[in-house]
FIBA-29611 format. One line per field, with one value per residue (C-alpha): residue number from 0; y negated, x negated, z negated; residue in one letter. Coordinates in steps of 0.001 Angstrom, whole numbers. Each point is the difference from the previous one (the first is absolute). Example, Ala and Ser with C-alpha at 12.3 -4.5 7.8 and 13.67 -1.06 7.14 Angstrom:
BEGIN
num = (0 1)
c2 = (4500 -3440)
c1 = (-12300 -1370)
c3 = (-7800 660)
residuo = (a s)
END
This chain:
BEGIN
num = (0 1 2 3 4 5 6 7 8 9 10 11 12 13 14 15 16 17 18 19 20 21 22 23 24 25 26 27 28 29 30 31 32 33 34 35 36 37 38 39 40 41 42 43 44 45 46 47 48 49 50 51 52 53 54 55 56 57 58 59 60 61 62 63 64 65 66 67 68 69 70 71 72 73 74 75 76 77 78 79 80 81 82 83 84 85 86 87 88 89 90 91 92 93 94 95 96 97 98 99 100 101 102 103 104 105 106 107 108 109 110 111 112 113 114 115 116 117 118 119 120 121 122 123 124 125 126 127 128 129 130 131 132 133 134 135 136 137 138 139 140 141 142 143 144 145 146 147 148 149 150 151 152 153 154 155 156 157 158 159 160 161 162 163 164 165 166 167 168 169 170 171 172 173 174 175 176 177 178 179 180 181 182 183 184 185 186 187 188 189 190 191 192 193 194 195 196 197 198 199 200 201 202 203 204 205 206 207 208 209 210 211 212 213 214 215 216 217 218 219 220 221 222 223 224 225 226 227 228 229 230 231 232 233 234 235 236 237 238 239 240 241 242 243 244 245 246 247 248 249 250 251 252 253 254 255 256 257 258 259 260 261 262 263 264 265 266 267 268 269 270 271 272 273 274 275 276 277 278 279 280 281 282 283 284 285 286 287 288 289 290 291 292 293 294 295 296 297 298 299 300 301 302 303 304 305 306 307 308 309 310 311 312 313 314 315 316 317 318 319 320 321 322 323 324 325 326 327 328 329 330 331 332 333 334 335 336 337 338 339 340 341 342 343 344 345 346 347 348 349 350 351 352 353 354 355 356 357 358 359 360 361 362 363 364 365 366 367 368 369 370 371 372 373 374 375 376 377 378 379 380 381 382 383 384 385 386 387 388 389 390 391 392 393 394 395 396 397 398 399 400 401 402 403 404 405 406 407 408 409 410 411 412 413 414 415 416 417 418 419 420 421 422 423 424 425 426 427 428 429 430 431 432 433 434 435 436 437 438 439 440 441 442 443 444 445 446 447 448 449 450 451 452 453 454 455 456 457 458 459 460 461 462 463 464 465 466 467 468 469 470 471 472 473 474 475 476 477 478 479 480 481 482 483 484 485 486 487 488 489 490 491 492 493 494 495 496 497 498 499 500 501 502 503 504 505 506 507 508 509 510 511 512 513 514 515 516 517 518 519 520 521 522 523 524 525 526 527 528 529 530 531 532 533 534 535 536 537 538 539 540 541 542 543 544 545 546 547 548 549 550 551 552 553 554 555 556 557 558 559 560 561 562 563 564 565 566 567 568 569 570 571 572 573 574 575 576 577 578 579 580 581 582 583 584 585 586 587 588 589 590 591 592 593 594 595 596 597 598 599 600 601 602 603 604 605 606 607 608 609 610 611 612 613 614 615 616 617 618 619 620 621 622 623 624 625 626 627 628 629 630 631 632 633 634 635 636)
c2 = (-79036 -997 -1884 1448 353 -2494 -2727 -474 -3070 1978 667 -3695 -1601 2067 -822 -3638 342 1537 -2688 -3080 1669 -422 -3785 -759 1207 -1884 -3387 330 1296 -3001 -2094 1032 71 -4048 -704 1822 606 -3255 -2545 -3247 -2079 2592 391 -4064 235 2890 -2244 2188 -2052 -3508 -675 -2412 -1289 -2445 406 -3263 699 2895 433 2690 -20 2023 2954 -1642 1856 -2250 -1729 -1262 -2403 70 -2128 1066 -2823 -1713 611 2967 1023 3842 2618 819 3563 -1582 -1242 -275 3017 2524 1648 -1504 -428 -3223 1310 -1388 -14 -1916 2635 3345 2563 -1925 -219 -201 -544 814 -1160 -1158 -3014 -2117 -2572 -1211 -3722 167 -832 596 3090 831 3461 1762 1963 3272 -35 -2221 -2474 -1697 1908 -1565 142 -2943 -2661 1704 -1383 2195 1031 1508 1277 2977 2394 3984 3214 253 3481 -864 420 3335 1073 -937 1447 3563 -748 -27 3295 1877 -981 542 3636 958 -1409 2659 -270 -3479 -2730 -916 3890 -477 -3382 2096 2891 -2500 -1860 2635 2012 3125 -947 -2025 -3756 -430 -2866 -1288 57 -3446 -3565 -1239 -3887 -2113 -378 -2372 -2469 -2130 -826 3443 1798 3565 2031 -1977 298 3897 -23 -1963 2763 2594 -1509 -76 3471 1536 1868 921 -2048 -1901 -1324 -3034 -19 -3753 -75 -3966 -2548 1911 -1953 2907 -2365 -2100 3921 688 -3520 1176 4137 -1664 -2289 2647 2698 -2720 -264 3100 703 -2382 -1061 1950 918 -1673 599 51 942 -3621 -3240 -2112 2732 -264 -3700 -175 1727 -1253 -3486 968 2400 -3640 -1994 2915 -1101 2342 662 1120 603 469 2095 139 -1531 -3501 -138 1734 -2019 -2588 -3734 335 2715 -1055 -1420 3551 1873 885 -3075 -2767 2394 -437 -3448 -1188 2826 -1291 1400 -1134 -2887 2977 1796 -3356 -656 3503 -338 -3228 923 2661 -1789 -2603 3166 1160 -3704 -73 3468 -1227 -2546 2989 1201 -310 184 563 1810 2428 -2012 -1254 3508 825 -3604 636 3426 -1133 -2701 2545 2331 -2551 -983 3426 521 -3572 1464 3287 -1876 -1835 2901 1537 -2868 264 3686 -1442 -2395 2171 2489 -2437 -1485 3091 1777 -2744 -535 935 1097 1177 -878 1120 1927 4325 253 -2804 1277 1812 -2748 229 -2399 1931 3696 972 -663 2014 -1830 1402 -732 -1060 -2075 314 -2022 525 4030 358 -2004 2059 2847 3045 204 -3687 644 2334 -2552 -2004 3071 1257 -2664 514 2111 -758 -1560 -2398 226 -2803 -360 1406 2865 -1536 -3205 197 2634 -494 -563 3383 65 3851 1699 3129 -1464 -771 3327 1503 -2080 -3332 -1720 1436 -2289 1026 -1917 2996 2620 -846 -1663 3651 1599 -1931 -1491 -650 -2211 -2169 -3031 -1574 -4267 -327 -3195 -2211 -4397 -493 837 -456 2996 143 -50 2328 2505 2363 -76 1195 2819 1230 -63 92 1498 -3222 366 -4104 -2903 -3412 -2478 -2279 -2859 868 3160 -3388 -2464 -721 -2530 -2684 544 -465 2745 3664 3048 1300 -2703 226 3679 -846 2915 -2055 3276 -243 3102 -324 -3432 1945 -1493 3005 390 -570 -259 -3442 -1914 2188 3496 -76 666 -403 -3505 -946 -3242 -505 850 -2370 -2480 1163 -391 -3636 -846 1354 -2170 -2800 361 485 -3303 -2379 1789 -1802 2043 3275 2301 1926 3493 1215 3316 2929 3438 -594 -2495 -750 -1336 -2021 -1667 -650 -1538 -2174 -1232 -842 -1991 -3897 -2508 -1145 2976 -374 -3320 2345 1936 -1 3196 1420 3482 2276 3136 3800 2307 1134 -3081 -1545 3060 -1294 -3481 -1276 -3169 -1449 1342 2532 599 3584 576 4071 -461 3465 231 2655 2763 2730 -1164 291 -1935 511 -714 -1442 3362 -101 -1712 -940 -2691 -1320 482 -2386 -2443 4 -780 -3154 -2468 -1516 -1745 594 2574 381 2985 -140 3049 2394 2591 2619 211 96 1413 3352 589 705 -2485 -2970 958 481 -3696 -1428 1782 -1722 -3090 740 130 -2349 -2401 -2060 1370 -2530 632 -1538 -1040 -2704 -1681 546 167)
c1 = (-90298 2907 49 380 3385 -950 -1487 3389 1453 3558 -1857 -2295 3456 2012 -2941 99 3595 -572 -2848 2552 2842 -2960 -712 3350 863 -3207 816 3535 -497 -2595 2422 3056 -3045 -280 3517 2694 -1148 -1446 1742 679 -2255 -2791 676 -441 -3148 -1381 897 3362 2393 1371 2730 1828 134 2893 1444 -1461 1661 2307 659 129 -3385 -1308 2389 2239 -1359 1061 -3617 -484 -2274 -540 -2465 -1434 -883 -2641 -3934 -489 -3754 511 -1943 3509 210 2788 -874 1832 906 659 3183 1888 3162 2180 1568 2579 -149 2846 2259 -549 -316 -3060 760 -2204 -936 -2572 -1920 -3235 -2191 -532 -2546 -902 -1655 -907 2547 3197 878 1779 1578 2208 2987 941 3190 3307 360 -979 857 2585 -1814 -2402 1599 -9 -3458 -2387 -2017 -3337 -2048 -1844 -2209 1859 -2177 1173 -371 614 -3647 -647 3661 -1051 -3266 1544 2371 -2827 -1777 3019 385 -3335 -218 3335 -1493 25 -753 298 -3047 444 -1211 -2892 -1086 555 -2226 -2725 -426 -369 -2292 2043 -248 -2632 751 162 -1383 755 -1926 -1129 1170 2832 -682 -2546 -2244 -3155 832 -2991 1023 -634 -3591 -972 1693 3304 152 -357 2927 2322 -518 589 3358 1545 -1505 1341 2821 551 -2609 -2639 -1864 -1870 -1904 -1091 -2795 388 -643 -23 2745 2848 2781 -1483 -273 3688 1429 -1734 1602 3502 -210 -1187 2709 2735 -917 602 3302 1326 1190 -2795 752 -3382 345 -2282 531 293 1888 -2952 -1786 3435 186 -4000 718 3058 -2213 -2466 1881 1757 -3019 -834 3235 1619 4322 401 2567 -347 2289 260 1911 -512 -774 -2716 -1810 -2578 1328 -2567 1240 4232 201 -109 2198 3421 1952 -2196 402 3721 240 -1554 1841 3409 2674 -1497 2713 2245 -1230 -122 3571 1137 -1726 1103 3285 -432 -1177 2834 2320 -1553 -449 3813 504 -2199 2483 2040 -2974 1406 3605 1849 3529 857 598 -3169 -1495 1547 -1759 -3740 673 1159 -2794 -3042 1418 -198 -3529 -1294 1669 -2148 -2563 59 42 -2687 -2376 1293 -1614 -3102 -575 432 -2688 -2471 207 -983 -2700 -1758 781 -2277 -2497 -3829 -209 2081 -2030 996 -1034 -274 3056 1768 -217 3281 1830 3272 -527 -2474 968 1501 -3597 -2720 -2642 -3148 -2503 -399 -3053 -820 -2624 -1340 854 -2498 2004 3259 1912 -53 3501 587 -1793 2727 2619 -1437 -1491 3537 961 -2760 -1616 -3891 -2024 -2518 -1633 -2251 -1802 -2929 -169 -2662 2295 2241 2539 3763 1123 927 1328 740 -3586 2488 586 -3069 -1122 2463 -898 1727 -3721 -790 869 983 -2749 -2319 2325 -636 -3253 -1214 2499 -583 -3221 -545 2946 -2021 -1954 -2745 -182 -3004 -1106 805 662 164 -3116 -3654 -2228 -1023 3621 1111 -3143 1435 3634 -1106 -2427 2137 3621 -823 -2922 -2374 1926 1580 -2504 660 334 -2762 2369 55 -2887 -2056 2157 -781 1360 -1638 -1078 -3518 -391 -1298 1861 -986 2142 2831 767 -684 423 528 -657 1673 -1814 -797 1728 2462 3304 2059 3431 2881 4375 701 3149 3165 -2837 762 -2573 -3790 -2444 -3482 -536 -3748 405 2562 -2350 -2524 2451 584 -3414 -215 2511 -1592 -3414 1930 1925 314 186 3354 -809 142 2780 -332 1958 -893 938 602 1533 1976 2882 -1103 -3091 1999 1761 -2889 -1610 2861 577 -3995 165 -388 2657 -2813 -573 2031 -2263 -3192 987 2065 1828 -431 2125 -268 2099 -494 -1483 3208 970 -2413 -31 -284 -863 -3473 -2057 -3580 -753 1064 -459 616 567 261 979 -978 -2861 143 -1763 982 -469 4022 869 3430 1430 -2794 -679 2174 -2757 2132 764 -3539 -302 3073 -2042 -3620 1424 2135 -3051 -1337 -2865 -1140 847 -307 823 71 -574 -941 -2934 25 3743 644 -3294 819 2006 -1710 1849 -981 -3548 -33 788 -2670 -2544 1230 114 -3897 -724 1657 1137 -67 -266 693 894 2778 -2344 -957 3857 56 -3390)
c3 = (-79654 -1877 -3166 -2932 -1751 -3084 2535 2408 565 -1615 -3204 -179 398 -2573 -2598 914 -699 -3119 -974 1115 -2360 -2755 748 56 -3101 -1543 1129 -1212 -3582 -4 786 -1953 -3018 856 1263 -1679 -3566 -1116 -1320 2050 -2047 816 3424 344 -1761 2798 2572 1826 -1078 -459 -2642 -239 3673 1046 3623 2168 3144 1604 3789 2654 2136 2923 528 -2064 -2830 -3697 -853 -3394 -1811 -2770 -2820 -2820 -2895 -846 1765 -1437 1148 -1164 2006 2828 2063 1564 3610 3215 2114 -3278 -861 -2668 -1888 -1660 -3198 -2519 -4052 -7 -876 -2397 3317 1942 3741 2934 3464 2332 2863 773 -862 3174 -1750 -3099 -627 -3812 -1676 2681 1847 3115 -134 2774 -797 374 662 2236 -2691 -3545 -3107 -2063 -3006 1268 -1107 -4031 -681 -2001 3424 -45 3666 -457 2186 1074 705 3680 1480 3860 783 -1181 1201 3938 -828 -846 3070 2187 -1288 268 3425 796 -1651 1781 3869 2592 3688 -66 307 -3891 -489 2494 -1542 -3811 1366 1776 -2692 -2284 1697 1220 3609 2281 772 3955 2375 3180 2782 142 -1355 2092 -1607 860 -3596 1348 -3396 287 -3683 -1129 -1267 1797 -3089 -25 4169 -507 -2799 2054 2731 -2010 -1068 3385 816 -3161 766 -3746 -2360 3 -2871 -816 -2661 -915 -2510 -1884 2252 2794 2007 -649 408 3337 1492 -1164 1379 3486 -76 -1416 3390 2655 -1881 170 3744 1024 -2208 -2185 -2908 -2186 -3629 -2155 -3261 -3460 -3504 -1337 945 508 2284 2080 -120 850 3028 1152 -1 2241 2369 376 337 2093 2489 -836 -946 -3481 -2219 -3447 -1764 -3619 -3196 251 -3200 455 2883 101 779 2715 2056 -993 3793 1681 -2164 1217 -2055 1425 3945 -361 -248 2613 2171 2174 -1837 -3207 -71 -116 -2405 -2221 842 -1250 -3486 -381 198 -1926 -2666 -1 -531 -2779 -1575 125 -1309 -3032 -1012 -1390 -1885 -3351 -1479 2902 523 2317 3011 -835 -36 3256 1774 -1423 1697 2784 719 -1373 2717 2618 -1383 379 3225 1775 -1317 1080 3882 -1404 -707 3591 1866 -2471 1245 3492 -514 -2144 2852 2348 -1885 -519 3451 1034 -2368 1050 -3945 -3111 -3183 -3416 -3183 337 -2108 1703 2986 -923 -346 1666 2473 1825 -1022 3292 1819 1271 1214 2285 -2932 -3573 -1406 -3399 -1667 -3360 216 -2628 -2640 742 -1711 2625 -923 1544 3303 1044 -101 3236 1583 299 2077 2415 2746 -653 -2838 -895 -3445 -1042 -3492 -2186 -1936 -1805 -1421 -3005 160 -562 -3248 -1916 -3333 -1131 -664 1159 2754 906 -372 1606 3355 89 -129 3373 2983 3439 1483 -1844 1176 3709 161 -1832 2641 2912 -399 4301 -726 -2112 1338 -3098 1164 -918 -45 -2703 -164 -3470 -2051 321 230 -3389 -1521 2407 -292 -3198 655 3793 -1349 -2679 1967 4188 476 634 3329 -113 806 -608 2651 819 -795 -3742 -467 -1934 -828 -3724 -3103 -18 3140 92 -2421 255 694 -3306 -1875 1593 -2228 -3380 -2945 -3422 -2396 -3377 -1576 -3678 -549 -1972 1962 -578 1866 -1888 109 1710 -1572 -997 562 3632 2442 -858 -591 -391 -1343 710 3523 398 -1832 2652 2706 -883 -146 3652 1270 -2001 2269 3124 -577 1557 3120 1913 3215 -1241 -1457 -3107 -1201 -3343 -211 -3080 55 -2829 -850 -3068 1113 2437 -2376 -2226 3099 938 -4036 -346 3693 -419 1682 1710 1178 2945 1604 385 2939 3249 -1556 -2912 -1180 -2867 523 -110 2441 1227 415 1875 2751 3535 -971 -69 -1494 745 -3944 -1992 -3403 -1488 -3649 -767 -3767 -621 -3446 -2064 -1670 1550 3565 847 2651 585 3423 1061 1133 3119 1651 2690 -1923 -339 3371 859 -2684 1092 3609 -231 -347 3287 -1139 -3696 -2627 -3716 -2087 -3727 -1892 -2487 1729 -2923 -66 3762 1397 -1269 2782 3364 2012 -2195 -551 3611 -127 -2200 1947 3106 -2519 -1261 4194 1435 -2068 -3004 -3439 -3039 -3693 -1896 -2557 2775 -609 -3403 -1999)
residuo = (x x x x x x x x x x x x x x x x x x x x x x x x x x x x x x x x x x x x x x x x x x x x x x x x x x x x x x x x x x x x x x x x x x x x x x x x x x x x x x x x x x x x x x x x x x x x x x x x x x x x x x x x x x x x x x x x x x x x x x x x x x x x x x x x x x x x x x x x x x x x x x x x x x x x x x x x x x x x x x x x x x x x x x x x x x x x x x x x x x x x x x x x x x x x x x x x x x x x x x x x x x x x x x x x x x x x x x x x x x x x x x x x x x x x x x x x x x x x x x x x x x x x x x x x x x x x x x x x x x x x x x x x x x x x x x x x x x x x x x x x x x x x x x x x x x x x x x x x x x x x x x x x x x x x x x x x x x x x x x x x x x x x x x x x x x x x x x x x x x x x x x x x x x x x x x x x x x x x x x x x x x x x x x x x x x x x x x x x x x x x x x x x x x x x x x x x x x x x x x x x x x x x x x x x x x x x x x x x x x x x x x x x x x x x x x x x x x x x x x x x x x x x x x x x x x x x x x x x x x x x x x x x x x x x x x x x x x x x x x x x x x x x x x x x x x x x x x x x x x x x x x x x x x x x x x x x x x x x x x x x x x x x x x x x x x x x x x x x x x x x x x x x x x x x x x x x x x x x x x x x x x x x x x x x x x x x x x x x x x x x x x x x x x x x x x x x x x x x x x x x x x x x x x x x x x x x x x x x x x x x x x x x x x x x x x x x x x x x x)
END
C-alpha cells in the first residue's frame, strides 16, 4: 500500500524546511535583540563583547588567512559567551562611521584572544586604536542546512532519493545475503557482534541504538574499521565537535587513518595531529608549499612599506608586489589541493561535524558509507548534509537522551524536534539493533531508567551489576532520594532572573559532598537542570573543595551527557505550589541524569511538586522499593 500523501518523504521534507526557516529566524532576532541594539557598555556586561581591546600581535597563519590577537585590560572575571571556534567581528570607534571585520575566534585564554580573518589582509583602520571584539549571528549553518533539504527534496533516481525514501519509510531497507567481513571481535558482547553484522549487511541503514553505558562507541570504532576495509575513506560524522574529536581518537587508537576535517578553531588540541594542517607538513612537498608562502609573505611585507602616504609610483609598486603575492600563493594553494587529495584518497576514515562535512575540501566525494553517531542529538535538517555524500548509512544514538537544542516553540511544533533517528527506527525498525548490555551502572541505578525508557530489556554486566560506594555497602544505598517536601524551599530567579535556583537543595547538596569527602579515589559530578542552580552550586563550593575527590564537576545535565562519575548528585530545583515543573518534563533529560552515576546516586527533591507527574512518581516508588528514602530535615533540622 502506498503511503499516504501527508506522510511522504516530499511533504516531511518541505515541512522541515518550513520548521528550519522558523528556527532560523528565532536565533537571529535573539541575537540582533543582544547584539545590535544594546549599547557597547551593555553588551560587555552580557558577556559578547570586549571593548577596549589593544592589538598584541598581527600575522598571516594557516592559509595565510590575517590572525589577530588581541588583549583586553585588566582580569576582568565577568560571566564571557565569547569562546573559541564562534563567529566574530573586530570593530573600530575610532572614527564617527564604526568599521568592522569579521572572522572567527580561534581561542580565547581569559584575558587574550586569537581571532582569524576574513579576508586577504589587515584593515587599515587597526592601527586607529579604539578596538573592541565582539560576537556576529552567523547564518552558515542553517544556510547548508536548507542546501541540503533542497537537494534532498529535488533527488530523483539517484541513491540520495533511495537513502531519502529508506529512511523515511516509503520504501523497504534491503540486506545482503551474508557478511562478506569476518566479525568474531572477541572484544565485543552478543548484542554489539549482531550490530556490527548488520552494518556490513545493510545495504541502506542500519541502526544502533546504544542505551547509556552500553559500549555504543567501542561497537562504532569496530563497524568504522570493518566499513573502512572494504571501501575506504568512510565519512564519520556527529552533531558536535567533541563527538567528532572522541571518535577520531579511538578510530586512531583503533589503527586506524583519519583525517579530521573541520575549522581548526574548532578542534580539540587532542585530535590537532590528524587534521589536514598537521597531514601537510609532514607530507614531501611540504618544503614547497612553505617556500611559496614564504615568499609570498615577503611580497606583501614589502608592499606594506607603501601602506601610508605614498605617491603614485608608490601606488603602482604595492600593486605590483600584492599581485605577485597573490599570484605565489595561488601555486601555493594548487599544491595544497594536490596534497589534500592525496591525504584523503588514502585515508581509512574522514571524521568531521554533519554540517562540516560540506566543507570544500571534501565536497567533490562520495564515499561507500557515512557513520553518524549521536543521530539522536541532531537536527533532521543536518543529517542530510553527510547522507548526500554517501551510498549507505549508519545511525547511532538514543531516542531516549536529550534532544537537539530547539529554540522556536513554532518550530518545534511544526517538526524540527523530531530526529531522523525516530523517522527510521519507526520506519525501519529490522534495521535497528538494541546493545543491550550495559558497563556503567549497577543494577539498582540502572533498574528505573531501564523500565521506564527500554523495556527492562538492558542488563548490567556482572563486572558492575553490584559494585557500590563505599563498597562494602548495600545496594539499597547506593540510590538515595533526599525529599525536600514541606521544608518550604521554594524555587526562585537566580542572579540577573535568569534561569531557576533552590538554595536549600544546594545547602543539601553540599552537605552530601561533605559526607562523601574525603573520598581521593572516587570522582564526583553534581548535577542540576537549571543554570542557575549551577551557578549557585559553584559560588557556595569551598576552595577546599577541590582536595576531597579525584574529580569533582558541577555542571548541567546537558552538559554532562556522555560523561560519567563514580557519584552523582542530582538537584531538580523545581518547588512550587502548583506542581509546575517546567522542562523537567522532557524526561529525556532525567533520563540522561539518573544514568551518569556508576556507583552511587543522590537525588534532591521536592515529592509534592514533582510527583504529580507520572514519570517522577514512577520514580519514588522505585525509590520507596529499592532504594533509600531520607528527608531533608535529616541535613537541616
Amino acid at each position: 500500500m502506498q503511503p499516504s500523501t501527508l506522510s511522504t518523504p516530499i511533504h516531511v521534507l518541505q515541512q522541515l524546511k518550513l520548521a528550519l526557516d522558523l528556527e532560523s529566524e528565532e536565533h537571529a532576532r535573539r541575537f540582533e535583540t543582544l547584539i545590535n541594539t544594546a549599547p557597547v557598555r551593555q553588551r560587555v556586561a552580557e558577556g559578547v563583547c570586549w571593548y577596549p581591546v589593544r592589538i598584541r600581535e598581527t600575522g598571516f597563519g594557516f592559509g595565510e588567512y590575517p590572525y589577530v590577537v588581541v588583549e583586553r585590560p585588566g582580569d576582568r572575571k565577568t560571566h564571557d559567551m565569547i569562546s573559541g571556534g564562534k563567529p566574530a567581528m573586530l570593530f573600530s570607534k575610532a572614527d564617527r562611521e564604526q568599521r568592522t571585520i569579521h572572522g572567527t575566534l580561534h581561542w580565547v585564554n581569559r584575558n587574550t584572544a586569537h581571532i582569524i580573518l576574513r579576508g586577504n589582509d589587515h584593515p587599515e583602520w587597526l592601527d586607529d586604536g579604539q578596538i573592541g571584539l565582539q560576537l556576529i549571528y552567523d547564518a552558515s549553518g542553517f544556510a547548508d542546512m536548507e542546501k541540503a533539504l533542497a537537494d534532498t527534496i529535488d533527488a530523483q533516481d539517484s541513491r540520495l532519493a533511495t537513502l531519502r525514501d529508506t529512511l523515511l519509510g516509503a520504501r523497504r531497507a534491503e540486506w545482503r545475503q551474508a557478511p562478506t567481513d569476518n566479525t568474531d571481535a572477541t572484544s565485543l558482547n552478543p548484542s554489539q557482534l549482531l550490530a556490527v553484522q548488520r552494518c556490513l549487511i545493510a545495504q541502506d541503514v542500519a541502526i544502533i541504538h546504544g542505551p547509556p553505558g552500553t559500549g555504543k562507541t567501542t561497537t562504532l570504532v569496530e563497524v568504522i574499521k570493518r566499513l573502512s576495509a572494504r571501501s575506504k575513506p568512510i565519512l564519520v560524522c556527529a552533531p558536535s565537535n567533541s563527538a567528532v574529536d572522541l571518535l577520531t581518537e579511538r578510530c586512531s587508537d583503533a589503527g586506524m587513518d583519519v583525517v579530521r576535517i573541520g575549522n581548526l578553531s574548532r578542534v580539540d588540541e587532542s585530535v590537532m595531529r590528524h587534521t589536514l594542517s598537521e597531514r601537510w607538513k609532514s607530507h614531501p612537498l611540504a618544503d614547497e608549499i612553505k617556500r611559496y608562502r614564504k615568499q609570498s609573505e615577503e611580497y606583501r611585507r614589502l608592499a606594506m612599506k607603501y601602506k601610508r602616504s605614498f605617491g603614485r609610483s608608490e601606488m603602482e609598486q604595492r600593486k605590483l608586489l600584492l599581485q605577485e603575492a597573490k599570484k605565489v600563493m595561488a601555486d601555493a594553494r594548487r599544491l595544497e589541493d594536490e596534497v589534500t587529495e592525496r591525504v584523503l584518497s588514502s585515508a581509512d576514515v574522514v571524521a568531521c561535524t554533519l554540517v562540516g562535512s560540506r566543507n570544500h575540501e571534501i565536497r567533490s566525494m562520495q564515499f561507500s558509507a557515512v557513520v553518524i553517531d549521536e543521530a539522536g542529538q541532531a537536527l533532521d535538517p543536518a543529517m542530510w548534509i553527510p547522507i548526500s555524500r554517501a551510498d549507505m548509512v549508519v545511525l547511532a544514538g538514543d531516542p531516549h537522551q536529550l534532544p537537539p537544542t530547539i529554540m522556536s516553540q513554532q518550530a518545534m511544533k511544526a517538526g524540527l524536534s523530531t530526529t531522523l533517528l525516530e523517522r527510521a527506527i519507526a520506519a525501519q525498525p529490522e534495521a535497528v539493533t538494541l546493545l543491550n548490555e550495559q558497563y556503567r551502572m549497577n543494577r539498582v541505578i540502572m533498574g528505573y531508567s531501564n523500565k521506564a525508557f527500554y523495556r527492562d530489556e538492558v542488563i548490567a554486566h556482572p563486572s558492575v551489576e553490584e559494585h557500590t560506594h563505599p563498597a562494602d555497602r548495600p545496594l539499597a544505598e547506593s540510590l538515595v532520594m533526599i525529599d525536600t517536601a514541606g521544608r518550604g524551599w521554594n524555587e526562585e530567579a537566580g542572579d540577573n532572573a535568569e534561569s531557576l535556583r533552590n538554595i536549600g537543595e544546594a545547602e543539601v547538596a553540599l552537605m552530601v559532598l561533605r559526607e562523601l569527602a574525603p573520598a581521593p579515589d572516587i570522582t564526583v559530578g553534581v548535577i542540576s537542570p537549571y543554570r542557575g542552580q549551577v551557578r549557585e552550586l559553584q559560588d557556595r563550593l569551598p576552595v577546599e573543595s577541590a582536595t576531597w575527590f579525584d574529580d569533582l564537576d558541577v555542571n548541567t545535565v546537558d552538559s554532562f551527557q556522555g560523561s560519567e562519575c563514580d557519584v552523582i548528585i542530582i538537584s531538580l530545583v523545581r518547588s512550587n505550589d502548583d506542581a509546575e515543573i517546567g522542562f523537567l518534563q522532557d524526561i529525556r533529560r532525567m533520563n540522561v541524569a539518573m544514568t551518569r552515576a556508576r556507583k552511587k546516586l543522590v537525588v534532591i527533591g521536592d515529592s509534592a511538586t514533582i510527583g504529580a507527574h507520572p514519570f517522577y512518581r514512577g520514580f519514588l516508588e522505585y525509590v520507596e522499593r529499592h532504594g533509600t528514602y531520607r528527608s531533608a530535615w535529616e541535613f537541616m533540622p
